[in-house]
N, C-alpha and C positions, 0 to 999 in steps of 0.2 A: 266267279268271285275274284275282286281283285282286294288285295290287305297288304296294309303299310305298318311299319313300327317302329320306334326308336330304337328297337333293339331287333336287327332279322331275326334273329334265332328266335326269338319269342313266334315267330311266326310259321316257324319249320314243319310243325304238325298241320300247317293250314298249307302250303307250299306243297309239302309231298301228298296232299289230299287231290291236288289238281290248281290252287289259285295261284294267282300271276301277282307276282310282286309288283310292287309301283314304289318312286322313290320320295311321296311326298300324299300327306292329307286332298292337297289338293285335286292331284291326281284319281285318288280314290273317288273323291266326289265328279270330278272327268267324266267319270267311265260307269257310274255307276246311278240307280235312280234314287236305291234305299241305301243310307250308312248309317251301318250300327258300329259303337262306340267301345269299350274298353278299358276305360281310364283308371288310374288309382285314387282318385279324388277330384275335388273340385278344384284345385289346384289346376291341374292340369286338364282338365274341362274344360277350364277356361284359358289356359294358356291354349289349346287345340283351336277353339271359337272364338278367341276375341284378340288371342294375343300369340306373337312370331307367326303361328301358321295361320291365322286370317287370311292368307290369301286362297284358302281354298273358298273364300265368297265370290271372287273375282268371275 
């Protein structure tokens, strides 16, 4: 499992479980078949999907 955040420490219980950090959305979708999401809204749904980090479509 690989998992990214804006915030690392948000991700510390998933890191000390065994996953490998990555420095960017995009990344995650890289290395990965299925990504599951997390957001606090659709706000940020959408900025994830359509908006700054879009380029995890690339």
């Amino acid at each position: 499992m690989v998992v990214h955040d804006i915030n690392q420490a948000a991700a510390a219980r998933h890191l000390e479980a065994g996953a490998a950090w990555v420095d960017s959305p995009k990344e995650v979708a890289e290395q990965s078949e299925i990504v599951f999401t997390s957001l606090p809204g659709p706000t940020q749904v959408e900025a994830v999907a359509l908006g700054e980090w879009e380029s995890w479509k690339e």
